[in-house]
C-alpha positions in Angstrom: 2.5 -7.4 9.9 -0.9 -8.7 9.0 -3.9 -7.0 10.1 -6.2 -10.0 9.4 -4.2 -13.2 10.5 -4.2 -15.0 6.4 -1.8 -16.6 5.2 0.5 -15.8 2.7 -1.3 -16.2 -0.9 0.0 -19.3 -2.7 2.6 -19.5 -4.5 5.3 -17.3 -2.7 6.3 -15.4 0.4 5.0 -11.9 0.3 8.3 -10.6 0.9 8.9 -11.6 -2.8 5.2 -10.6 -3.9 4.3 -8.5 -6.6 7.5 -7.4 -7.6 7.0 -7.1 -12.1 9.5 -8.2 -14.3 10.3 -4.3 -15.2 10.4 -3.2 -11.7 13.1 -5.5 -10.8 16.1 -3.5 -12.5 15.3 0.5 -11.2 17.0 2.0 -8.4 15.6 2.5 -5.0 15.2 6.0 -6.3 13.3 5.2 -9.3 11.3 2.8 -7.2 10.3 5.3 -4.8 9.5 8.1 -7.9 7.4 5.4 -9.6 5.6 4.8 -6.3 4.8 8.3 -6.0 3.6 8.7 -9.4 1.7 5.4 -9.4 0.0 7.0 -5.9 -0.6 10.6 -7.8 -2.7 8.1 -11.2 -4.8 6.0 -8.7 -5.7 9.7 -6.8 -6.5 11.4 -10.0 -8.5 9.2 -11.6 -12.5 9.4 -11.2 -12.8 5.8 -11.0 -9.8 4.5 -9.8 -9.1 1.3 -11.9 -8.3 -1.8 -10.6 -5.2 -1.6 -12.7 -4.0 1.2 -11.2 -4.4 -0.5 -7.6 -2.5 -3.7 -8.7 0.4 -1.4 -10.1 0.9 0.8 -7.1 0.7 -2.8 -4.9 4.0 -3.6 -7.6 5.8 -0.8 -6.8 5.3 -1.0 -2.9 5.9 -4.6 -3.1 9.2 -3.7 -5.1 10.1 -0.9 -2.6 9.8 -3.4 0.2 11.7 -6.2 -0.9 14.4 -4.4 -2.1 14.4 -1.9 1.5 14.4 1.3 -0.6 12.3 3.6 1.8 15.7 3.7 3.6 17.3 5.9 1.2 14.5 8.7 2.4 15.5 8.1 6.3 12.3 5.9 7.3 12.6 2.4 9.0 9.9 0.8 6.9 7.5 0.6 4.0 4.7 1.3 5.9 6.5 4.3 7.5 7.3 5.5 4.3 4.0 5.2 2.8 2.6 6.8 5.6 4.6 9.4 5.3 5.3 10.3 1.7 1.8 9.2 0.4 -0.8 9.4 3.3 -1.2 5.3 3.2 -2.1 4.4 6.3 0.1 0.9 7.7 -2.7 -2.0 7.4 -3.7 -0.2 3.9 0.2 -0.2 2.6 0.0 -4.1 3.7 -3.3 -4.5 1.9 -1.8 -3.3 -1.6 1.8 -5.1 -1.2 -0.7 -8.4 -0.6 -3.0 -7.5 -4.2 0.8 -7.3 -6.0 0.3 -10.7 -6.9 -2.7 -10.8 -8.8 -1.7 -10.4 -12.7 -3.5 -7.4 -13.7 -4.8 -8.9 -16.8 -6.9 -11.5 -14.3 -8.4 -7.8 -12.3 -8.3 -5.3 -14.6 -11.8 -5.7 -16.3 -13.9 -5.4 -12.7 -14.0 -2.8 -10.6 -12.4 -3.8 -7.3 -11.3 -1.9 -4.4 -8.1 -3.0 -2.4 -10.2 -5.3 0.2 -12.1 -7.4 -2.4 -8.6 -8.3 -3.8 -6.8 -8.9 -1.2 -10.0 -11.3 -0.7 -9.2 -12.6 -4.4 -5.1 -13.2 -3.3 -6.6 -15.3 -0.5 -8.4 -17.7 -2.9 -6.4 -20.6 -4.3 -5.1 -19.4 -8.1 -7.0 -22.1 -9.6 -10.1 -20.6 -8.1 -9.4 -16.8 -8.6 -9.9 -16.7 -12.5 -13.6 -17.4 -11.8 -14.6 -15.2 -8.6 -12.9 -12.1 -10.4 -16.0 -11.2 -12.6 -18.5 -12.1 -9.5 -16.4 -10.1 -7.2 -17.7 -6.9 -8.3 -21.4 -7.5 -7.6 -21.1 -9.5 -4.2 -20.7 -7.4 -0.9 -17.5 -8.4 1.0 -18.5 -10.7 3.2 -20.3 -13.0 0.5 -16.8 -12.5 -1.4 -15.1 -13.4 2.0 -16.9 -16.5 2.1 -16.9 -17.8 -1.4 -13.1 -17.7 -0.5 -13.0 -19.4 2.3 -15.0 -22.2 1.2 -12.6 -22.7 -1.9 -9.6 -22.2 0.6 -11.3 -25.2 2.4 -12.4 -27.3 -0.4 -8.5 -27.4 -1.5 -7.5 -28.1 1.7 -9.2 -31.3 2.1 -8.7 -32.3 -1.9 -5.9 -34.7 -2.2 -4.5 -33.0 -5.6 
């Protein structure tokens, strides 16, 4: 469930989102052990990279579309994340959304999980150049430069 009310980012359902070419083959156990230690590299790190935050949206993206928290008894991704890594629900959605983005686009800024779920939001054409003007813009600037590009494709015939 959304937290925010968005759409889906273009270009795919977010059941499908996020889910890397060399995730797509583990087991739900590996997927789940991958989660974990992607979770443990984004808590140990100073500076949590943006990389980082991308990757552990791959593996929870992965888990989800391929059910695997059930091996470990829980109903859902979110419950499992809650669960086994202290992600609270809206959050867990938050980093399934970011899966998306190609890491090579984010991984030069420093960018928390809500500025790129802001950047998912932004039509693909669009995203390439807010990524190195996300960093330096509060939120809500970000929020808007989105929703004006969201708009401005809406209303282009192309």
């Amino acid at each position: 469930m959304r937290d925010d009310g968005d759409d889906v980012p273009e270009g795919g359902d977010a059941e499908d989102a996020g889910d890397a070419d060399d995730l797509r083959g583990l087991s739900a156990a590996a997927l789940l052990a991958g989660a974990r230690e992607a979770h443990a590299r984004e808590q140990r790190q100073a500076g949590v990279t943006t990389a980082e935050r991308v990757r552990l949206g791959q593996w929870l993206a992965a888990i989800k579309r391929r059910k695997a928290f059930r091996t470990e008894g829980c109903a859902s991704l979110e419950a499992w994340a809650q669960q086994t890594l202290g992600i609270r629900c809206a959050m867990t959605d938050r980093y399934v959304r970011i899966a998306v983005l190609p890491v090579s686009l984010v991984a030069a800024y420093d960018l928390g999980v809500s500025k790129l779920n802001r950047l998912v939001q932004c039509p693909g054409a669009v995203r390439a150049s807010l990524a190195p003007l996300a960093p330096g813009w509060p939120e809500p600037v970000l929020a808007a430069a989105v929703a004006a590009a969201r708009a401005a494709y809406k209303r282009s015939p192309d």
